[in-house]
Structure formats: C-alpha cells, structure tokens
mmCIF file as gemmi writes it, N, C-alpha and C atoms, coordinates in Angstrom:
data_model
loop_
_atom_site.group_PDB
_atom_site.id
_atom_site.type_symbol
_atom_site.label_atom_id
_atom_site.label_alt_id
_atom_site.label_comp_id
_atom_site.label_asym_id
_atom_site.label_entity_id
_atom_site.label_seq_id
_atom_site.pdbx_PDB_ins_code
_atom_site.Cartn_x
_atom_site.Cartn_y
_atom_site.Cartn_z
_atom_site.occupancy
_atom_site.B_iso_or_equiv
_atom_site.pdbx_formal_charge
_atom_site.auth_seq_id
_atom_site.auth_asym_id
_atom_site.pdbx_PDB_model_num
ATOM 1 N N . UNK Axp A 1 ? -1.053 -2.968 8.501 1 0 ? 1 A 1
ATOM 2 C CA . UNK Axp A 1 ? -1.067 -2.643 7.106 1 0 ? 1 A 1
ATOM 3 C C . UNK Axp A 1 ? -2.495 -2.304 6.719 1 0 ? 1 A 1
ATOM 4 N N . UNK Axp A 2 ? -2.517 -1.297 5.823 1 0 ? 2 A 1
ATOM 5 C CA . UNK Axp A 2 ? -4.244 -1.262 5.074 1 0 ? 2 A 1
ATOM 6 C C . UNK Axp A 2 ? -3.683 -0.496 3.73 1 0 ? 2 A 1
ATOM 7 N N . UNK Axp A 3 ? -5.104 -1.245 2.757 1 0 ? 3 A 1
ATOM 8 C CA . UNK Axp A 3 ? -4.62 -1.062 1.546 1 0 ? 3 A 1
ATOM 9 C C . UNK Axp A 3 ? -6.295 -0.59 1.402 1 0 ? 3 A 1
ATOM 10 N N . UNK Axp A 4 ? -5.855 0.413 0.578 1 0 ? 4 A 1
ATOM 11 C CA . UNK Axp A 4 ? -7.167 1.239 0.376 1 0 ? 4 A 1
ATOM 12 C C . UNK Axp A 4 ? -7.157 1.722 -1.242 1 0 ? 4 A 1
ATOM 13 N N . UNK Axp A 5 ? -8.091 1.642 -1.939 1 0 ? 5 A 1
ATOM 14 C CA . UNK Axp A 5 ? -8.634 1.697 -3.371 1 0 ? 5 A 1
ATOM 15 C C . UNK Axp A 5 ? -9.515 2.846 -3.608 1 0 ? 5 A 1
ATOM 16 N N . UNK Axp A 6 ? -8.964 3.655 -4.085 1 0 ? 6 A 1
ATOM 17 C CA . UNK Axp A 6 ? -9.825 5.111 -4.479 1 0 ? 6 A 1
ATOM 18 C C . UNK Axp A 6 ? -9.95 4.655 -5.835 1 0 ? 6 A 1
ATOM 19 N N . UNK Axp A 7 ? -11.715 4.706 -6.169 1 0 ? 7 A 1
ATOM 20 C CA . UNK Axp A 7 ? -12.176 4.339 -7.576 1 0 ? 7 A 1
ATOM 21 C C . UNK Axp A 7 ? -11.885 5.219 -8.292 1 0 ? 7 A 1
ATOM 22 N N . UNK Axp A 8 ? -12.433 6.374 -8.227 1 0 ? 8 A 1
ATOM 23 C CA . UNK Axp A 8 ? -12.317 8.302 -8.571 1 0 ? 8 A 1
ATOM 24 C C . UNK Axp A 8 ? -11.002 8.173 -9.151 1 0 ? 8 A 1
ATOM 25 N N . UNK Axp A 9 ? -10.256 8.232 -8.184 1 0 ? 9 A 1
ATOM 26 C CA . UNK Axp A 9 ? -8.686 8.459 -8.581 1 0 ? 9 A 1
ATOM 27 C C . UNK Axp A 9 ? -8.071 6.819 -9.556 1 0 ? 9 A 1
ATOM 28 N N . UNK Axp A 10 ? -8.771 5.658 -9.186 1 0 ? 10 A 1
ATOM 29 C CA . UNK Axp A 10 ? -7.952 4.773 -9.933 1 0 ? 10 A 1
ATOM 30 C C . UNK Axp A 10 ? -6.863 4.317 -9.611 1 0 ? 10 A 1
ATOM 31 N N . UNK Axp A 11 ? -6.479 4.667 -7.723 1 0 ? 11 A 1
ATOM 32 C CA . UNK Axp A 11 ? -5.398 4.663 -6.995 1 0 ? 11 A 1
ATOM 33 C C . UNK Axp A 11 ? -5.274 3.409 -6.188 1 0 ? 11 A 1
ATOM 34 N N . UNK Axp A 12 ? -4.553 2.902 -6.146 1 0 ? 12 A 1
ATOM 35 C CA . UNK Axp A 12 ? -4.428 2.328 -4.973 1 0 ? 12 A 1
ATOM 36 C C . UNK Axp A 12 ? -3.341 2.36 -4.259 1 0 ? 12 A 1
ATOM 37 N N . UNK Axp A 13 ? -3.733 1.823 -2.881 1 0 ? 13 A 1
ATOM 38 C CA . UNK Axp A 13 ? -2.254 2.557 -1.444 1 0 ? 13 A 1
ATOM 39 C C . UNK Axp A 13 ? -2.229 1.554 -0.57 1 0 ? 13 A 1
ATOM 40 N N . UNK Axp A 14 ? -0.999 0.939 -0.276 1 0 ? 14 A 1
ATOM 41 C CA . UNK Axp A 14 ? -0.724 0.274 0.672 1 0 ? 14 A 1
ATOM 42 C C . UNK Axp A 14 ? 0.237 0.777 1.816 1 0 ? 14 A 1
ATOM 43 N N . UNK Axp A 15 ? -0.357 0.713 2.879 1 0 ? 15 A 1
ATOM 44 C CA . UNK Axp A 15 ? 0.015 1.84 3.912 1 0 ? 15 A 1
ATOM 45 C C . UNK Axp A 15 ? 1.048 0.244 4.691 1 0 ? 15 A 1
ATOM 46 N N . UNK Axp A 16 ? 1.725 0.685 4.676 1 0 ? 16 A 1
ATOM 47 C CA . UNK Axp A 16 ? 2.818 -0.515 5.8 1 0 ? 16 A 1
ATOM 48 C C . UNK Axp A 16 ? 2.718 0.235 7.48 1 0 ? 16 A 1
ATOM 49 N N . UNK Axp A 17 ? 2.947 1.489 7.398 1 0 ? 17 A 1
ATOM 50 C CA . UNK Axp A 17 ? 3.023 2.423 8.766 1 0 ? 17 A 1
ATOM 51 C C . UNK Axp A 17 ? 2.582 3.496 8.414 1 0 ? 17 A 1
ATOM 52 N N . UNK Axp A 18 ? 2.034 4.121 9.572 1 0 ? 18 A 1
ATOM 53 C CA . UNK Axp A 18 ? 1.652 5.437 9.622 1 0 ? 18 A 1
ATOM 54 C C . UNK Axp A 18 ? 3.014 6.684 10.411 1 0 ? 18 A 1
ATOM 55 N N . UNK Axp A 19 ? 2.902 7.546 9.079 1 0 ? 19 A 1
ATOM 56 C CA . UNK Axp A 19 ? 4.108 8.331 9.579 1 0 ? 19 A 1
ATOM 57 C C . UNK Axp A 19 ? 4.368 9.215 8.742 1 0 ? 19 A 1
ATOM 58 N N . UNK Axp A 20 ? 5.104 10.62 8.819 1 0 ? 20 A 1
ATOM 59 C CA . UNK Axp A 20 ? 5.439 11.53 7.821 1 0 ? 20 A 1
ATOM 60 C C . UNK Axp A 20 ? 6.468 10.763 6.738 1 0 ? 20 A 1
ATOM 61 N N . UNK Axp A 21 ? 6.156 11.188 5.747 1 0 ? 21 A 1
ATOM 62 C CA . UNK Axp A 21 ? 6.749 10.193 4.838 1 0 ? 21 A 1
ATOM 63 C C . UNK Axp A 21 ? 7.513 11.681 3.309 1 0 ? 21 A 1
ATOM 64 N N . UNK Axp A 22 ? 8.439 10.625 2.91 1 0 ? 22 A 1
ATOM 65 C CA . UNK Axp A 22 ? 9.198 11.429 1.721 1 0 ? 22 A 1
ATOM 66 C C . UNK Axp A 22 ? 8.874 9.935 0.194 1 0 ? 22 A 1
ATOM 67 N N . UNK Axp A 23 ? 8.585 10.953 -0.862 1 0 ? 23 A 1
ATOM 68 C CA . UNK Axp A 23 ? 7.981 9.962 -1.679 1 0 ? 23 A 1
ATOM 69 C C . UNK Axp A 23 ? 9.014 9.935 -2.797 1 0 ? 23 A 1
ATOM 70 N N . UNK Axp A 24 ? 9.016 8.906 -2.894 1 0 ? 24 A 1
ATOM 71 C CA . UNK Axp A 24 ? 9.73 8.575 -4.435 1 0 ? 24 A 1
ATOM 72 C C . UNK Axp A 24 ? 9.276 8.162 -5.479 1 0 ? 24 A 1
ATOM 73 N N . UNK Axp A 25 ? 9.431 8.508 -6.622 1 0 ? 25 A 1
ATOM 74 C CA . UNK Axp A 25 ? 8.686 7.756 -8.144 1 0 ? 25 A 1
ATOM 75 C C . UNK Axp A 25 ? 9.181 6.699 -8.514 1 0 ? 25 A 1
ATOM 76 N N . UNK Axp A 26 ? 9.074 5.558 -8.315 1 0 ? 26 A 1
ATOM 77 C CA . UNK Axp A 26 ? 10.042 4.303 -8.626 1 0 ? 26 A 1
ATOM 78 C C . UNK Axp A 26 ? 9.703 3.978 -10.499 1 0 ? 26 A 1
ATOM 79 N N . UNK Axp A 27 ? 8.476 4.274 -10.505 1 0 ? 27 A 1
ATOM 80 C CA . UNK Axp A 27 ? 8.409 4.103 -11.939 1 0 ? 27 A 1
ATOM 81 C C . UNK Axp A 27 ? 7.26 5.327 -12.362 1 0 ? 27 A 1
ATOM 82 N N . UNK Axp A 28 ? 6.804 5.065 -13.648 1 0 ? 28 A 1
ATOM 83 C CA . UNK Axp A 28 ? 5.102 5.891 -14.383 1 0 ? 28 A 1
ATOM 84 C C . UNK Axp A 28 ? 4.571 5.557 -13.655 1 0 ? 28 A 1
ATOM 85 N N . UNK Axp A 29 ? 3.5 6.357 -12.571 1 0 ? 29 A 1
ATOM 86 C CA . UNK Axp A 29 ? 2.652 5.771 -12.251 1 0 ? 29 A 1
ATOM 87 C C . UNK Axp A 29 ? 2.702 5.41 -10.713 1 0 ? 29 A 1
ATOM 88 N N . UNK Axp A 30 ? 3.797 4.451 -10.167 1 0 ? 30 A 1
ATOM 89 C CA . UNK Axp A 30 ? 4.165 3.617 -9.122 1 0 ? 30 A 1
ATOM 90 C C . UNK Axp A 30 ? 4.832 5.007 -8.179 1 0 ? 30 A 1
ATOM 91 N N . UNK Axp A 31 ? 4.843 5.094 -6.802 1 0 ? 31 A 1
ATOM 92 C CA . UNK Axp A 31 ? 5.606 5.503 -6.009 1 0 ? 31 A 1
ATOM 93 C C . UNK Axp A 31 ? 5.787 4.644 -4.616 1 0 ? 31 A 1
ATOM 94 N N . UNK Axp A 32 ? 7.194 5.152 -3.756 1 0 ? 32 A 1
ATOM 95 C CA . UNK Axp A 32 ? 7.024 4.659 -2.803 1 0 ? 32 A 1
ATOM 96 C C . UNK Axp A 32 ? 7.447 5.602 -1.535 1 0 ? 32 A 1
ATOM 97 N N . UNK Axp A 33 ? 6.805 5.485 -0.767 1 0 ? 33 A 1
ATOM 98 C CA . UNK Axp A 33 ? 6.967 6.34 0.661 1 0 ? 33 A 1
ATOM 99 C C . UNK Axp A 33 ? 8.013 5.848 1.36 1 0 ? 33 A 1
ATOM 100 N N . UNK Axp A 34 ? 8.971 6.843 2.573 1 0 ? 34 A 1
ATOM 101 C CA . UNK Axp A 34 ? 9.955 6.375 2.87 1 0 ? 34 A 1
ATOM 102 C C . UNK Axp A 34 ? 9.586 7.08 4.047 1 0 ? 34 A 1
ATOM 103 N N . UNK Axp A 35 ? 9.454 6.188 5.314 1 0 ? 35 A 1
ATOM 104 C CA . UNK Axp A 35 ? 9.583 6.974 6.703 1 0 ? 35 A 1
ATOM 105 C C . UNK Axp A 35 ? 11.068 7.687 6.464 1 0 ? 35 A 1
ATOM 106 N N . UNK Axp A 36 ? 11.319 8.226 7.752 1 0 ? 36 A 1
ATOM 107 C CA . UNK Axp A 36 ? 12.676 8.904 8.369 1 0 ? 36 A 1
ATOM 108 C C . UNK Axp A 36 ? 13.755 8.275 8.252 1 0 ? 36 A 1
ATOM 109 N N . UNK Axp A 37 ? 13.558 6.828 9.05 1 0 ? 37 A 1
ATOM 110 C CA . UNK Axp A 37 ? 14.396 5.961 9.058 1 0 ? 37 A 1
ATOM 111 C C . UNK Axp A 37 ? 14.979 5.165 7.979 1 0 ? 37 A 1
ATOM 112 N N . UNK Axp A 38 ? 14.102 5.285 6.834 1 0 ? 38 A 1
ATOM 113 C CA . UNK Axp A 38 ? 14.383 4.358 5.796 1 0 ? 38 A 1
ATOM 114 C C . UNK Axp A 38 ? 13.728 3.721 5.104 1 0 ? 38 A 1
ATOM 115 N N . UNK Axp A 39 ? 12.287 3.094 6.073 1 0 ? 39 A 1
ATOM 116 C CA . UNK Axp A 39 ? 11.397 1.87 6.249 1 0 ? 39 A 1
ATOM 117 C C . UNK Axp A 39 ? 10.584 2.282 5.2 1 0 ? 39 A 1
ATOM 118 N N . UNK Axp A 40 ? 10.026 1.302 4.061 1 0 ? 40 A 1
ATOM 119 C CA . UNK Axp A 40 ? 8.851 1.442 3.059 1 0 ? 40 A 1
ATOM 120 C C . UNK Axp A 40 ? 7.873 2.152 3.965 1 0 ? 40 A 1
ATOM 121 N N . UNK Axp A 41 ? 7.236 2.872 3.62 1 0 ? 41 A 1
ATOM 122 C CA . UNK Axp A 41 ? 5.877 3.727 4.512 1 0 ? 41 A 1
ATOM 123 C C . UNK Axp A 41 ? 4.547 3.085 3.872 1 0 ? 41 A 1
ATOM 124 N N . UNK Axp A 42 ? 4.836 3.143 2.57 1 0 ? 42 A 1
ATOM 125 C CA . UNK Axp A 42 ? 3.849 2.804 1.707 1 0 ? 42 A 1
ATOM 126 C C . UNK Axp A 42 ? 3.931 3.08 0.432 1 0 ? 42 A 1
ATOM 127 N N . UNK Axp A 43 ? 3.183 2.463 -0.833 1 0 ? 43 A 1
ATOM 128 C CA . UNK Axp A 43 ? 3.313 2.237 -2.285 1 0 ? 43 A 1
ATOM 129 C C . UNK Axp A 43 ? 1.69 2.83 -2.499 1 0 ? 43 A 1
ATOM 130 N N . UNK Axp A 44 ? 2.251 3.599 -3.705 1 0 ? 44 A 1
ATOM 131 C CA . UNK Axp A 44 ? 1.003 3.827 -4.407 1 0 ? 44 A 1
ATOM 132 C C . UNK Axp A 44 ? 1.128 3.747 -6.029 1 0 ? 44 A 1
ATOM 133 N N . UNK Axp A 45 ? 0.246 3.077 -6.51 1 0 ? 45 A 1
ATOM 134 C CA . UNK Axp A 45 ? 0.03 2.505 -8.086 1 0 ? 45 A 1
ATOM 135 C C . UNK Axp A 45 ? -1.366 3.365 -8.407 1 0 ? 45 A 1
ATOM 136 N N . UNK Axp A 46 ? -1.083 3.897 -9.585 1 0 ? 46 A 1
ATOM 137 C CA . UNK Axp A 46 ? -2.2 4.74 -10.407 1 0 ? 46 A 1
ATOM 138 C C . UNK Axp A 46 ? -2.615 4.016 -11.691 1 0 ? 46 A 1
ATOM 139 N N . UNK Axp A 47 ? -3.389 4.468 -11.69 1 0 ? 47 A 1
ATOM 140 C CA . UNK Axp A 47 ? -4.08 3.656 -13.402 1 0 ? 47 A 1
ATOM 141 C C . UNK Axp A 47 ? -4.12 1.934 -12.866 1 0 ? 47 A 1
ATOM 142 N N . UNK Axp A 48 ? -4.574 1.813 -11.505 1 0 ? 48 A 1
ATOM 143 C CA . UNK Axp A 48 ? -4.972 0.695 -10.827 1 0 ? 48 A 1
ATOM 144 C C . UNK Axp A 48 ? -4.876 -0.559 -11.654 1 0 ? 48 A 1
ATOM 145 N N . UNK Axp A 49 ? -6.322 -0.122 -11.978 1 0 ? 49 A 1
ATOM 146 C CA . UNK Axp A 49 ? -7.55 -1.152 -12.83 1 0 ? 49 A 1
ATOM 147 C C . UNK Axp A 49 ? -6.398 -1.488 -14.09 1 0 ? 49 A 1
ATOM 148 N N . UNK Axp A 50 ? -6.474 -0.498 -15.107 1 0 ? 50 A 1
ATOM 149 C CA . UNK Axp A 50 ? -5.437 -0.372 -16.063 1 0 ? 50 A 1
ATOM 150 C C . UNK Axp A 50 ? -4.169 -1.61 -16.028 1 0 ? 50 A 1
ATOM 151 N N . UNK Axp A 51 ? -3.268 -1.406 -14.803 1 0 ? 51 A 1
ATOM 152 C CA . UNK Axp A 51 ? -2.307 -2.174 -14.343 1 0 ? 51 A 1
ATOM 153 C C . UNK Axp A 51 ? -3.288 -3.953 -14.221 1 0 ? 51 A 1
ATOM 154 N N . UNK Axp A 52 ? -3.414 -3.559 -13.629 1 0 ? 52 A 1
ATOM 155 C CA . UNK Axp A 52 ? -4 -5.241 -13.018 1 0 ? 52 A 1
ATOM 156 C C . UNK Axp A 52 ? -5.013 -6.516 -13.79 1 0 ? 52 A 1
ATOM 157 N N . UNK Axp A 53 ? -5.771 -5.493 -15.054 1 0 ? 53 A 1
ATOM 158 C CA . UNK Axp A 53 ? -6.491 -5.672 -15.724 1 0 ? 53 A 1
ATOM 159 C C . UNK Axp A 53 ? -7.751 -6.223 -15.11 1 0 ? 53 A 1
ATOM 160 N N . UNK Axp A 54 ? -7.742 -6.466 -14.458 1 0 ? 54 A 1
ATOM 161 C CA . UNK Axp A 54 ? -9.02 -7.001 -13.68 1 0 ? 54 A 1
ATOM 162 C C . UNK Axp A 54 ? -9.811 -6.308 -12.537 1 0 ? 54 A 1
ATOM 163 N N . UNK Axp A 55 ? -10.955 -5.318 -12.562 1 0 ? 55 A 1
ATOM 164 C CA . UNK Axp A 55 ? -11.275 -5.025 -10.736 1 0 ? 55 A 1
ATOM 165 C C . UNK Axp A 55 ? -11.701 -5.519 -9.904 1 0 ? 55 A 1
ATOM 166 N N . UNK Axp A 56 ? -11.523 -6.827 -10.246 1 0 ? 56 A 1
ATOM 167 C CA . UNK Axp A 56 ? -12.153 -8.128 -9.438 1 0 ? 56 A 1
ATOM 168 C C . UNK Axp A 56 ? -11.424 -8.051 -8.214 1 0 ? 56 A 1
ATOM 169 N N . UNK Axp A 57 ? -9.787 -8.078 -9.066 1 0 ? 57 A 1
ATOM 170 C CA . UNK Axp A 57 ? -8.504 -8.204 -8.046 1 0 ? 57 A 1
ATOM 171 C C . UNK Axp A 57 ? -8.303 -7.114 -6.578 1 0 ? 57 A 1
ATOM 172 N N . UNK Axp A 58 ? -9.258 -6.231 -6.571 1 0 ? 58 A 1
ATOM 173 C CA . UNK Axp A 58 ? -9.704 -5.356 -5.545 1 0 ? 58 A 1
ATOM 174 C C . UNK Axp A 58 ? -10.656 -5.926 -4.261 1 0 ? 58 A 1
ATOM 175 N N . UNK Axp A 59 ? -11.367 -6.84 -4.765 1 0 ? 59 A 1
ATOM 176 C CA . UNK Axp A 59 ? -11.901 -7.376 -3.758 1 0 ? 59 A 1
ATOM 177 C C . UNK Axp A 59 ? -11.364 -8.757 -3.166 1 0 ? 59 A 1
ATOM 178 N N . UNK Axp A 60 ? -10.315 -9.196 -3.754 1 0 ? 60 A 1
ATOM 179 C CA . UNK Axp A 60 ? -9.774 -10.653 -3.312 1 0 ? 60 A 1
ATOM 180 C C . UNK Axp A 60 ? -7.779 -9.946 -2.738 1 0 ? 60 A 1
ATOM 181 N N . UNK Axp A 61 ? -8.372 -10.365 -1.545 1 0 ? 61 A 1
ATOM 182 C CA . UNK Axp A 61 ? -6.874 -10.606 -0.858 1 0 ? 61 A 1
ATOM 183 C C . UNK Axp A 61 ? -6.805 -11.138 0.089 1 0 ? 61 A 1
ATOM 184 N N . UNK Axp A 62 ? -6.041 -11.964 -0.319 1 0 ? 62 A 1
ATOM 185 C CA . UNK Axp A 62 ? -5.147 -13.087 0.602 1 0 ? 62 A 1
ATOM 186 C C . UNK Axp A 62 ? -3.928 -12.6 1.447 1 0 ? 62 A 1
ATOM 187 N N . UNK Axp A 63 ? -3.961 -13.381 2.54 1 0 ? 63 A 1
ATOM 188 C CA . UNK Axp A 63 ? -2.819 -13.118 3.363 1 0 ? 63 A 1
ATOM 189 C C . UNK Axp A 63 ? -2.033 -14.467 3.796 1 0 ? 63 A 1
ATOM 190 N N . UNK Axp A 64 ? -0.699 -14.752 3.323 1 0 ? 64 A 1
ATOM 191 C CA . UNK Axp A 64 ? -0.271 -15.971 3.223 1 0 ? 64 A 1
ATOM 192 C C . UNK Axp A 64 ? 0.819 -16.004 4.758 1 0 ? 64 A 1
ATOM 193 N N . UNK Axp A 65 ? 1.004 -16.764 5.099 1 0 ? 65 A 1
ATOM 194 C CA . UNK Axp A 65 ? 2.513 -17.236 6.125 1 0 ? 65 A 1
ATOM 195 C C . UNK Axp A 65 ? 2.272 -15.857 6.965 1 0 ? 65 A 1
ATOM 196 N N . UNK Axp A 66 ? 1.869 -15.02 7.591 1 0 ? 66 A 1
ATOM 197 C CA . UNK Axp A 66 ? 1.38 -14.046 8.422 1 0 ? 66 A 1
ATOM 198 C C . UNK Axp A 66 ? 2.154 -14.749 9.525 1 0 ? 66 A 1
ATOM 199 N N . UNK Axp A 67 ? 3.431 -14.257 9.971 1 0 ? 67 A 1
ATOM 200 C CA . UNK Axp A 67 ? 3.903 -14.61 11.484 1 0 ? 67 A 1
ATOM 201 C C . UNK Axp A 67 ? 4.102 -13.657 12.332 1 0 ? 67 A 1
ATOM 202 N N . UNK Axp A 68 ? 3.145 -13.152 13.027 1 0 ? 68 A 1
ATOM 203 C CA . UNK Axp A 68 ? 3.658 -11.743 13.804 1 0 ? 68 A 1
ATOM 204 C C . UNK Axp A 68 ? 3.566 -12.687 15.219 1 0 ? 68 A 1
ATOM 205 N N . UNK Axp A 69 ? 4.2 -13.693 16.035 1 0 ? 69 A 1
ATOM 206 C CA . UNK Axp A 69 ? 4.16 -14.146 16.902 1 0 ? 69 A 1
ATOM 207 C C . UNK Axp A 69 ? 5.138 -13.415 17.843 1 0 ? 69 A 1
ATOM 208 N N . UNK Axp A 70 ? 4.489 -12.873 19.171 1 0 ? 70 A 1
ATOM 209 C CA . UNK Axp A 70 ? 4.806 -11.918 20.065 1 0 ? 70 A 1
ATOM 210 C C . UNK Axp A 70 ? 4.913 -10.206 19.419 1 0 ? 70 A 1
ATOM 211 N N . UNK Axp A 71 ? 4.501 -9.82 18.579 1 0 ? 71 A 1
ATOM 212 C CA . UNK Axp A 71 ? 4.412 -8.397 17.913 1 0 ? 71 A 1
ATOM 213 C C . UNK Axp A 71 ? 3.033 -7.908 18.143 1 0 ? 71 A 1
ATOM 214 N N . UNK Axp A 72 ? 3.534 -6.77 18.727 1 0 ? 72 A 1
ATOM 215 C CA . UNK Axp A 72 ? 2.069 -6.079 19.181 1 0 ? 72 A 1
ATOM 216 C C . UNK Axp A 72 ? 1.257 -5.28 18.071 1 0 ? 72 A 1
ATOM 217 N N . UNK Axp A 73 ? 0.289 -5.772 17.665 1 0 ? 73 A 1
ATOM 218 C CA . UNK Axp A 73 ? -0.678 -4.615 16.815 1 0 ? 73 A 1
ATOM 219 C C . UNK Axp A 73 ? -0.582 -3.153 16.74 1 0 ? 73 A 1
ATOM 220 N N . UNK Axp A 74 ? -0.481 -2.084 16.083 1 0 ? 74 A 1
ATOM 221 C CA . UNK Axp A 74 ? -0.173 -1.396 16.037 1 0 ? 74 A 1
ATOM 222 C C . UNK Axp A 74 ? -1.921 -0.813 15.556 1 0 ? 74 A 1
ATOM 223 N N . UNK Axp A 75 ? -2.238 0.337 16.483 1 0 ? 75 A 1
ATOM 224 C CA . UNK Axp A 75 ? -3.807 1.119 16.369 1 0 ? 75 A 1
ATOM 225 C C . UNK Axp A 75 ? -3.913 1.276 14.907 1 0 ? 75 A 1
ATOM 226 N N . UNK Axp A 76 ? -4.606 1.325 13.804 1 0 ? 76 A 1
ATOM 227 C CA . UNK Axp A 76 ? -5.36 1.68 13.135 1 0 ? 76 A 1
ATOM 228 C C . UNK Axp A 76 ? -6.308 2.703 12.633 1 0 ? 76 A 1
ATOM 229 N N . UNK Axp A 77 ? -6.324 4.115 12.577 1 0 ? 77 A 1
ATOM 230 C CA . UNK Axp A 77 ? -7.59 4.526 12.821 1 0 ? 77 A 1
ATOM 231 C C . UNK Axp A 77 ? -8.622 4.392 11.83 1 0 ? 77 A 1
C-alpha cells in the first residue's frame, strides 16, 4: 500500500495495488479505482485538508493489527 499527498492538488491517494484501473465517483470529491477483477485499486479524496480539517493528519499514520503472515511483499517502485 502507499498513500501519497499532493499539496498543489490538495489530493490525496491510497494506492492498495498497482494496476490499470477503471474509476468511479463514489461521492463530491471521493473516487475509487477498480482493478479488472473487481479489487479496490485505490481511493482518491480532493479538498484533502478541507475534509480532514487538520494537515497535521498527513503526517501521522498508524498501522494497527497488520497480519500479512506468510504473504509476500509486493515491489514498490
């Protein structure tokens, strides 16, 4: 997973997989990516800051109950 914050744009993106993707508008603002198969690809929220009220919340993330036991990492670039 990587979640990446474009200030400029006010965007933010959470990438679940890398892959050609078909997008949907779930709400104003909100979309979500759909691999081939089905699988969330990834979410993107606009008017970030706006939403969250805070840009603090950009630099704090937590990762809770994380069980990928025997799942292989998947490259990154």
């Amino acid at each position: 997973m990587r979640i990446t914050y474009d200030a400029e744009a006010d965007a933010l993106y959470i990438r679940f997989i890398e892959t050609t993707v078909t997008t949907q508008h779930a709400a104003a603002g909100i979309a979500v990516d759909y691999a081939a198969d089905g699988r969330v690809a990834g979410i993107e929220i606009l008017d970030a800051r706006r939403r969250f009220g805070d840009s603090d919340v950009f630099r704090r993330v937590v990762l809770e109950d994380i069980a990928l036991a025997g799942a292989a990492p998947e490259a990154m670039p």
